[in-house]
C-alpha positions as CSV (number, residue, x, y, z in Angstrom):
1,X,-59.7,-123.3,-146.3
2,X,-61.6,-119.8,-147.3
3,X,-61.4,-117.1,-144.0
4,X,-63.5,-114.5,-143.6
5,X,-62.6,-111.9,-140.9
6,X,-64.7,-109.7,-139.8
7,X,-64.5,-106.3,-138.9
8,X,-61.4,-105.8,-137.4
9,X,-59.1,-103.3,-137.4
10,X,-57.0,-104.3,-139.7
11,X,-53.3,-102.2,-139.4
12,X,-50.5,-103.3,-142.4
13,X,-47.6,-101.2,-141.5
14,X,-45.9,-102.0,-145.0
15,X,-49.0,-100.1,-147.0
16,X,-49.5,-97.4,-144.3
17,X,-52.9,-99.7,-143.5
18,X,-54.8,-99.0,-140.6
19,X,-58.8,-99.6,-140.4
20,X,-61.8,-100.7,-139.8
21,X,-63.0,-103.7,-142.5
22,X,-62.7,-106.8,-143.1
23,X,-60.2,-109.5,-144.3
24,X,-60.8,-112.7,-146.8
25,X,-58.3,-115.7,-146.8
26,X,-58.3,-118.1,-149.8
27,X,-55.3,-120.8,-150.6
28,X,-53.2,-119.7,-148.0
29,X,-52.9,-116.0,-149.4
30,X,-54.8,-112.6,-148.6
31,X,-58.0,-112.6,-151.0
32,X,-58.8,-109.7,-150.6
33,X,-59.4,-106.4,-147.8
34,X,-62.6,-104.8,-147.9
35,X,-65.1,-106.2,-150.0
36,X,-65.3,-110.1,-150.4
37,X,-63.8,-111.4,-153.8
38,X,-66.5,-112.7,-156.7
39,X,-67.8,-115.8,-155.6
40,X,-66.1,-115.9,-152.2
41,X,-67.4,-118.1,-149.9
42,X,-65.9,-118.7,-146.2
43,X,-65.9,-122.0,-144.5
44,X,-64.5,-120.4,-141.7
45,X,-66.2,-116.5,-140.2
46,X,-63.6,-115.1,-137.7
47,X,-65.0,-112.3,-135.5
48,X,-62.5,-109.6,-134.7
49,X,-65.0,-106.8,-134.0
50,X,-62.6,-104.7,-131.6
51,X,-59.6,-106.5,-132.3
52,X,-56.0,-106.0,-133.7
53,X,-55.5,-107.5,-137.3
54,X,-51.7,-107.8,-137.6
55,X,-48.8,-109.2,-140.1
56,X,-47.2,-111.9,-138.7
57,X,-44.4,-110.9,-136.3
58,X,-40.9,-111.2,-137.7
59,X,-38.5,-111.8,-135.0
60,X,-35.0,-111.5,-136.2
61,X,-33.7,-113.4,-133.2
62,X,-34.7,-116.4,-131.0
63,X,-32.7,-119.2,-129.7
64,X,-34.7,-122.8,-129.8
65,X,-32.3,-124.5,-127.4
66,X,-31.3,-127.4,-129.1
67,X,-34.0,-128.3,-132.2
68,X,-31.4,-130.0,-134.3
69,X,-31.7,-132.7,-131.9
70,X,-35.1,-132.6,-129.9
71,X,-38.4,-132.6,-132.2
72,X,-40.4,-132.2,-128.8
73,X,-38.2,-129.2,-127.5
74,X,-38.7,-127.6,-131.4
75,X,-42.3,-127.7,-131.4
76,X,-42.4,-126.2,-127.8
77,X,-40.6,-123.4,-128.8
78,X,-42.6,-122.9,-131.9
79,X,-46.0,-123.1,-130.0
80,X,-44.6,-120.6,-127.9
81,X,-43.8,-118.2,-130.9
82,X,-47.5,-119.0,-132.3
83,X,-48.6,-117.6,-128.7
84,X,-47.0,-114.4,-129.5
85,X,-48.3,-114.1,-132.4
86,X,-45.0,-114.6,-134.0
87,X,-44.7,-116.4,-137.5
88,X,-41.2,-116.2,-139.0
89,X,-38.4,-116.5,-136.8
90,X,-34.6,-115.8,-137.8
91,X,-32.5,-118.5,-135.7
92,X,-28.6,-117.4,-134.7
93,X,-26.1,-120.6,-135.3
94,X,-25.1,-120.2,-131.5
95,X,-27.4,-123.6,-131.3
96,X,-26.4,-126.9,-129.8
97,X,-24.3,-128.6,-132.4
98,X,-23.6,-125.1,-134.2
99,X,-25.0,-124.6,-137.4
100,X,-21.8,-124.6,-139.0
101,X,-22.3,-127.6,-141.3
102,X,-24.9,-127.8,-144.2
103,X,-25.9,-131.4,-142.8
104,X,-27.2,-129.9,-139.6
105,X,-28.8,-127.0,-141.3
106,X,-31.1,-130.0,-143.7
107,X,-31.8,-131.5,-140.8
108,X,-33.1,-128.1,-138.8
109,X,-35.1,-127.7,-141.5
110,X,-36.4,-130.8,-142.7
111,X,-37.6,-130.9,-138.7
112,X,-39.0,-127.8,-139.2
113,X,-41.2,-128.7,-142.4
114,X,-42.6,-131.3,-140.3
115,X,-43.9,-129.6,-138.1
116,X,-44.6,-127.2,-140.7
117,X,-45.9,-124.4,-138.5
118,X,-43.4,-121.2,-138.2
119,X,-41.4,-120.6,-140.6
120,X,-37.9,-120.8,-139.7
121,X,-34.8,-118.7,-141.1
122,X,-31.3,-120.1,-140.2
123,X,-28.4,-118.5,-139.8
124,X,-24.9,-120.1,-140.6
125,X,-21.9,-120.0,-138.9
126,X,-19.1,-117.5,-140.4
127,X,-16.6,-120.0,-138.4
128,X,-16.4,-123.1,-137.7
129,X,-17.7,-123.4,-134.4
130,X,-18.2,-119.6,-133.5
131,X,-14.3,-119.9,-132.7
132,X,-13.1,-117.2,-134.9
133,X,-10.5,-119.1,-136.4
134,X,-11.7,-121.1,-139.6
135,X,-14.2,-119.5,-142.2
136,X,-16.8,-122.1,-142.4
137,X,-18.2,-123.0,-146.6
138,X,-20.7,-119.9,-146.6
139,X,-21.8,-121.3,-149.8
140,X,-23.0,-125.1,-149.0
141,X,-24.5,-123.3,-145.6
142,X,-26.9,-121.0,-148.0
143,X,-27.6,-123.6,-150.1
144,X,-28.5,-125.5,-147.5
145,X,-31.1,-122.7,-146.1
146,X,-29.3,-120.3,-144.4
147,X,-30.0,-117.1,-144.6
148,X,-27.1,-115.4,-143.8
149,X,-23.7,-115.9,-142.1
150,X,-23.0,-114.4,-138.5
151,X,-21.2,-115.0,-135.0
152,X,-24.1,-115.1,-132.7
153,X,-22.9,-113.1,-129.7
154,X,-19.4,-114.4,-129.9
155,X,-16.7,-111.7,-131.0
156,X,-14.2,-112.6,-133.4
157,X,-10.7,-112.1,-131.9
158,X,-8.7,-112.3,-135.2
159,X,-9.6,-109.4,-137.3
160,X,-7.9,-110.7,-140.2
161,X,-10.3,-113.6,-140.1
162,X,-13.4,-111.2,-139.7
163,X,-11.7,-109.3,-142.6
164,X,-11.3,-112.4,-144.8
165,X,-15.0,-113.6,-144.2
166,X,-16.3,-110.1,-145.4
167,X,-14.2,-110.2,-148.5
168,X,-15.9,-113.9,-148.9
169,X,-18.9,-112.6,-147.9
170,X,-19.4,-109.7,-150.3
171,X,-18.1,-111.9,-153.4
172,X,-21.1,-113.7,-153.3
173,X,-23.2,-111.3,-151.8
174,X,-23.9,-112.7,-148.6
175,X,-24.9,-110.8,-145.7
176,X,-22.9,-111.0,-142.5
177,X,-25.2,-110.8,-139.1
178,X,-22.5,-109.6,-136.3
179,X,-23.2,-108.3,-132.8
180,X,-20.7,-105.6,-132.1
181,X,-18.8,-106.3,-129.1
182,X,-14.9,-106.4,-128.7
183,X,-13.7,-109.4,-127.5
184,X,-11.2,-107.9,-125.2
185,X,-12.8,-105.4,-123.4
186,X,-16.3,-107.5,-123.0
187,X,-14.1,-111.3,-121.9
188,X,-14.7,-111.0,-118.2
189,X,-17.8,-108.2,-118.0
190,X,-21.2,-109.6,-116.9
191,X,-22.8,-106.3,-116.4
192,X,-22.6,-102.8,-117.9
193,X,-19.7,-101.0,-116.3
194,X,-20.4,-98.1,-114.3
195,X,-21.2,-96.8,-110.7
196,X,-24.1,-99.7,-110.8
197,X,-21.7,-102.5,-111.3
198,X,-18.4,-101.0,-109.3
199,X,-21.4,-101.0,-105.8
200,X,-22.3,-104.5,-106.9
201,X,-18.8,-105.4,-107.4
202,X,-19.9,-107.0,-110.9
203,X,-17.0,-107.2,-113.2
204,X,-18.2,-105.1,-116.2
205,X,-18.6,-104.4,-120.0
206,X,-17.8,-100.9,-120.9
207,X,-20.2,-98.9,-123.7
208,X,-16.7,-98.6,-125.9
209,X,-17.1,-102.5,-126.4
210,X,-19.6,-101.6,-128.4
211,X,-18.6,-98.9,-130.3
212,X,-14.7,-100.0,-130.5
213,X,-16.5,-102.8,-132.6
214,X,-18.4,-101.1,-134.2
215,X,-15.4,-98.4,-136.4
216,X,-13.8,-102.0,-137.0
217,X,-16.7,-102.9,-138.8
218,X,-17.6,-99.8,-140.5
219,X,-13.6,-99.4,-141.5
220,X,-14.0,-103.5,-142.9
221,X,-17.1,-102.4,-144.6
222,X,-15.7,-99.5,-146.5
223,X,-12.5,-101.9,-147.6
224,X,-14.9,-104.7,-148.5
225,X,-18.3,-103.5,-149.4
226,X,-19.5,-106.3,-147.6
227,X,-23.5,-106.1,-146.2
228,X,-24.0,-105.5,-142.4
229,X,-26.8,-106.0,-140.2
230,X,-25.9,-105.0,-136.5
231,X,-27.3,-107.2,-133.8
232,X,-28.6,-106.0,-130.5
233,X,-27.5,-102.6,-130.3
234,X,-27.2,-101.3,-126.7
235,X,-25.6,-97.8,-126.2
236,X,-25.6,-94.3,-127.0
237,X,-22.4,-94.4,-128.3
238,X,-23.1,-97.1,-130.6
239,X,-26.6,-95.6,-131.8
240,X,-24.9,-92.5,-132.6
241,X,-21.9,-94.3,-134.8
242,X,-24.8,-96.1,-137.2
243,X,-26.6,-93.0,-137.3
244,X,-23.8,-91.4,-138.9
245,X,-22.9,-94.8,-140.9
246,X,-26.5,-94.7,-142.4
247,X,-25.6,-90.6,-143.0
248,X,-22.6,-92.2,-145.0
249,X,-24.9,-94.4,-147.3
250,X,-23.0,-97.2,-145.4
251,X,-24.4,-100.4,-146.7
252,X,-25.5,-101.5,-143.2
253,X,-29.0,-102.1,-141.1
254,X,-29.4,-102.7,-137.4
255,X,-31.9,-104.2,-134.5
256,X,-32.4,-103.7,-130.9
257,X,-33.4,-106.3,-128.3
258,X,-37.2,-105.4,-126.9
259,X,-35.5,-105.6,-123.4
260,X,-33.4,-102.6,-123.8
261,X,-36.2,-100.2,-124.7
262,X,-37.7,-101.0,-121.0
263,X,-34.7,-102.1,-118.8
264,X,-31.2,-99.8,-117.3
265,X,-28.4,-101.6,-115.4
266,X,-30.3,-100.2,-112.0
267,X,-33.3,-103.0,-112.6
268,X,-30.9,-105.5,-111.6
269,X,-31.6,-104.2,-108.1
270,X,-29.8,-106.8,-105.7
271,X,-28.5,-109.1,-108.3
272,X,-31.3,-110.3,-109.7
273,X,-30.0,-113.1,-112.1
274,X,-32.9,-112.5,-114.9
275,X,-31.4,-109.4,-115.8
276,X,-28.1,-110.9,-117.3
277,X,-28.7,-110.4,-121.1
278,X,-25.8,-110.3,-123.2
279,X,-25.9,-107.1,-124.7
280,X,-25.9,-106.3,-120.8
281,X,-28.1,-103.5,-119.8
282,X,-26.7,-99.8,-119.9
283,X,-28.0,-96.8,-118.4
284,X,-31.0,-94.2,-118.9
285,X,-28.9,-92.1,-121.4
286,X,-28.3,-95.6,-123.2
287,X,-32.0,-96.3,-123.3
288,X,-32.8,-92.9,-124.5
289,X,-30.2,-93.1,-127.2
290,X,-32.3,-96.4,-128.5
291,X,-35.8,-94.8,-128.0
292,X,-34.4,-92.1,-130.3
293,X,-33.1,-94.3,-132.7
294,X,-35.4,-96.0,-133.1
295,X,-37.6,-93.0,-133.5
296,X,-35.6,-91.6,-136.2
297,X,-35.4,-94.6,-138.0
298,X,-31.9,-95.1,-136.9
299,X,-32.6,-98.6,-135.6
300,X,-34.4,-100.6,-138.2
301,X,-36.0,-103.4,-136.3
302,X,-37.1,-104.6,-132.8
303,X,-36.3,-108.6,-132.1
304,X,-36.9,-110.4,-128.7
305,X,-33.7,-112.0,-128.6
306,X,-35.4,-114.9,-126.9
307,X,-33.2,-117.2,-125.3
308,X,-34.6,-120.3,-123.4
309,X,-33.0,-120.6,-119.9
310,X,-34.3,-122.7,-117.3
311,X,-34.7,-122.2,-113.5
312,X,-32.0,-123.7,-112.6
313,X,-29.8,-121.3,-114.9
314,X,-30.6,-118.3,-113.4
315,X,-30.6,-119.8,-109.7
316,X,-27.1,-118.9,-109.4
317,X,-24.8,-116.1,-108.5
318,X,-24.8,-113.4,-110.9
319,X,-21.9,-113.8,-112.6
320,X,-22.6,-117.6,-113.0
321,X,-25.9,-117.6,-113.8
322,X,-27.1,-118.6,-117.6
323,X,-27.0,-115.3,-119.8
324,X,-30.0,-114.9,-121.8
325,X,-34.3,-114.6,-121.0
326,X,-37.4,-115.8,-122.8
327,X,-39.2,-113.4,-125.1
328,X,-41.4,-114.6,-127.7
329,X,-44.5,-114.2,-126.4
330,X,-43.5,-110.9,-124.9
331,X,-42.3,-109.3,-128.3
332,X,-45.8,-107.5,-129.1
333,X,-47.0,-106.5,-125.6
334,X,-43.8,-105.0,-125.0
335,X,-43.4,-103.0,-128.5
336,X,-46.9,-101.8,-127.5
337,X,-46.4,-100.8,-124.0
338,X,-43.3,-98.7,-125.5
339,X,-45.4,-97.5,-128.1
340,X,-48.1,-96.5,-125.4
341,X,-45.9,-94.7,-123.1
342,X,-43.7,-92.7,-125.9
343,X,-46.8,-91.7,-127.6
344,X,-45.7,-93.7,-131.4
345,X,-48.6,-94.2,-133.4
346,X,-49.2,-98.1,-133.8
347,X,-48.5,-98.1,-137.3
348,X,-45.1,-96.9,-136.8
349,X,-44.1,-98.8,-133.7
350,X,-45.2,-102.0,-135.4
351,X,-43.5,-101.7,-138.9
352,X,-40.4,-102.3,-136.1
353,X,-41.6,-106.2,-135.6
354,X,-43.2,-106.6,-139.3
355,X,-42.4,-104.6,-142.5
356,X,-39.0,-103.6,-141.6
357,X,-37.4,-106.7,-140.1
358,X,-39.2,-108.3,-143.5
359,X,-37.2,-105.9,-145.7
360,X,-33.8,-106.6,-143.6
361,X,-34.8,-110.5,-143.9
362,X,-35.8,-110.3,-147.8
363,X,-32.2,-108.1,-148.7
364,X,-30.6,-111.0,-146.9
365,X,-32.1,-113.9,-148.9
366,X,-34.2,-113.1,-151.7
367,X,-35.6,-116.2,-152.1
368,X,-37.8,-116.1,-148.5
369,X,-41.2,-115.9,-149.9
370,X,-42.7,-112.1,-148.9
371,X,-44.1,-111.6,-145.4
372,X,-44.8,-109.1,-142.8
373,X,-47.5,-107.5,-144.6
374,X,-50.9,-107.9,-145.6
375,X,-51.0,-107.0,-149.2
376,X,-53.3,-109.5,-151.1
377,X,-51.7,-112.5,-152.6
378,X,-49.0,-112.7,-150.0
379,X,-49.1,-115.9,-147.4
380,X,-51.6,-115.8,-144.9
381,X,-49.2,-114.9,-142.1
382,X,-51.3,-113.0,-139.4
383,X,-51.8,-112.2,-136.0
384,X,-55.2,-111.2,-134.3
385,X,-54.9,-109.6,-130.7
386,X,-57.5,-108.5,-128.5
387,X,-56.2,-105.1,-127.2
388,X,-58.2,-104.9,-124.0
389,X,-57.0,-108.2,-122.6
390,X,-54.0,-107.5,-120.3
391,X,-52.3,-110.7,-118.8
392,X,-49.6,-111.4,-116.2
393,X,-46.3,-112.9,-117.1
394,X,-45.9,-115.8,-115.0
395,X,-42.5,-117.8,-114.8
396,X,-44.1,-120.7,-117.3
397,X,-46.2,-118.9,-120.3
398,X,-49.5,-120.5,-121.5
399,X,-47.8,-122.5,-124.3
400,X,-45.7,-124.8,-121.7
401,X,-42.9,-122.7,-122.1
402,X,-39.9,-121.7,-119.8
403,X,-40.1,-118.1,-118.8
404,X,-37.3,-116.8,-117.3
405,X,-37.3,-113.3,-117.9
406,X,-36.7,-110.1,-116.8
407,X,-40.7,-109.2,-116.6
408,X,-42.1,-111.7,-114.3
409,X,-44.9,-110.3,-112.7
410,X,-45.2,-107.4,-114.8
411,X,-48.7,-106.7,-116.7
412,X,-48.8,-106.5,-120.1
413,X,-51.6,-105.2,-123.0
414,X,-53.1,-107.2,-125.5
415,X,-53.0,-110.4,-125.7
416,X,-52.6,-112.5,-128.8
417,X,-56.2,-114.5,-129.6
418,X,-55.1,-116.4,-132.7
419,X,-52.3,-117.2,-134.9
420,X,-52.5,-117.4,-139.1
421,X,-49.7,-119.3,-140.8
422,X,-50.4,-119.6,-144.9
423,X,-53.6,-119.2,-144.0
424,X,-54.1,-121.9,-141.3
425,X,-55.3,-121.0,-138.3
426,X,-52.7,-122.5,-135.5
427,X,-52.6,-121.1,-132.9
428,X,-56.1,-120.5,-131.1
429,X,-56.5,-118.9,-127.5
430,X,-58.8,-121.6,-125.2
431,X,-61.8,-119.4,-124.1
């Protein structure tokens, strides 16, 4: 199908991109910005006259519950990313069975060509069964799709082990995708430790989990050569250690969850289960630290870190309720609303959820066709959002999907009007 959209403002954070003109589809592929190609003509005219032309979003992490066995709960999730305006999504192995078998990684994605609507990036297992113990056949998992190797949110006690998958890792060039978080001092924490959590009487995570990890990395790294990207950064302490990593010419990149550029350990208020994310929340100078990371281009990329938990999760005790909240379709509105309140041009705050978590996605696996921009002859991926249209976030989202979260209630800018895959359109808001 041939698209023609109209006068929208079309912002491509990879060229630096942001006006007012128009955008032609052909084949799947960006025809052409500005004038219409020779000969072009649209079966399809798009209006966008005062809306938001955007690159797919990239969002380097998102939990789909349990899509190696469910079809139904797959496409759910995916309609919910399409909502968002997301349209390449990096999945951690932390799913239910673990990717850490090449058979399960076919089947994830033979299920996902079916449905054949977001494209989806796995991750492998570096052990078998996130248990830290047995390096898992990196190889046969990257043949099989994955796009890299990493732990999901589970430490790896053994540092020997973590030592002997980097050497793996870095013989074949392989990039590891580790959240920095000692297992020792994070075991029993389920909140940030501090005055917050000593009144609650939460048992809690000190900052120097975090950065503890993080010189057992950077000291691997040197030994190994072997390519980092940090998960989920959450402290000062830890922002400040990559900075001077990157200062290094460290061969490492990083992300930061969209919750922790909003959220401090005090919005639990009286133990408000939705606020248990794993990093946990840390305090204002934490949140600061990340606003100016990300700033100075410390912090590569925003993700949402979406992870599906249902009612009944999070209607427990603190400590025993289901860590994790939804975030898909909150991953633009809230990159804008930072971007609002700390005065980032849009360019810049979106090259955090296209262009750069492209690059950090493209160094991992060469082979993932290019995205997250809208040069001409790339794939169609593409978002447009009406700017002007604030919405509430309700506890169920308009694509069906759980919504446990942290910003229930809350209003958010711009809302997503429809979502471009290779050039089909998918994902259509009803009037």
């Amino acid at each position: 199908m041939k698209l023609h959209i109209t006068q929208g403002r079309i912002i491509d954070p990879a060229a630096g991109l942001d006006a007012v003109t128009d955008l032609f589809v052909a084949d799947g592929k960006v025809a052409a910005i500005g004038p219409a190609p020779a000969g072009f003509k649209a079966d399809r005219v798009i209006d966008a006259t005062g809306k938001l032309v955007l690159p797919g979003l990239i969002d380097l992490a998102a939990r789909l519950r349990k899509p190696v066995e469910y079809r139904a709960t797959l496409e759910v999730e995916m309609q919910a990313a399409l909502a968002g305006g997301v349209t390449s999504v990096i999945l951690p192995p932390d799913t239910d069975p673990t990717l850490d078998e090449p058979g399960l990684v076919e089947m994830l994605k033979d299920r996902a060509r079916q449905l054949d609507q977001v494209n989806l990036y796995p991750l492998g297992a570096m052990t078998v069964g996130l248990g830290g113990k047995v390096i898992t056949e990196m190889a046969e998992l990257t043949e099989a799709g994955c796009v890299g190797l990493s732990q999901a949110d589970v430490p790896v006690e053994d540092t020997t082990v973590l030592l002997r998958a980097m050497q793996y890792a870095r013989t074949f060039d392989y990039v590891l995708w580790l959240q920095p978080n000692d297992p020792w001092l994070s075991r029993d924490g389920v909140a940030a430790s501090g005055a917050y959590a000593a009144r609650l009487g939460l048992p809690g995570v000190p900052a120097q989990s975090e950065s503890i990890a993080l010189h057992t990395l950077f000291e691997l790294h040197r030994a190994t050569g072997a390519r980092l990207h940090l998960c989920r950064l959450a402290t000062a302490g830890g922002v400040e250690l990559v900075r001077r990593a990157k200062r290094e010419g460290l061969g490492v990149t990083c992300d930061v969850s969209v919750n922790h550029l909003h959220l401090t350990d005090v919005d639990i208020g009286y133990y408000d289960s939705n606020f248990r994310l794993n990093p946990p929340l840390y305090g204002q100078r934490d949140r600061d630290a990340i606003l100016a990371g990300l700033a100075d281009g410390t912090i590569d990329a925003i993700c949402s870190d979406h992870t599906p938990v249902s009612r009944d999760g999070k209607m427990l005790p603190f400590a025993e309720a289901q860590v994790g909240a939804a975030g898909l379709e909150l991953l633009l509105p809230l990159t804008l609303l930072w971007a609002a309140r700390a005065g980032i041009p849009l360019v810049q705050a979106l090259a955090h959820i296209t262009s750069a978590p492209a690059r950090i996605l493209g160094a991992s696996c060469p082979s993932v066709p290019a995205c997250g921009s809208l040069a001409v002859g790339v794939p169609a991926d593409l978002c447009i959002v009406d700017p002007q249209a604030s919405w509430m976030v309700a506890a169920r989202s308009p694509a069906g999907q759980n919504q446990q979260t942290p910003f229930i209630g809350i209003e958010m800018p711009a809302s997503v009007i429809a979502t471009l895959v290779r050039g089909r359109v998918l994902w259509e808001q009803v009037a």
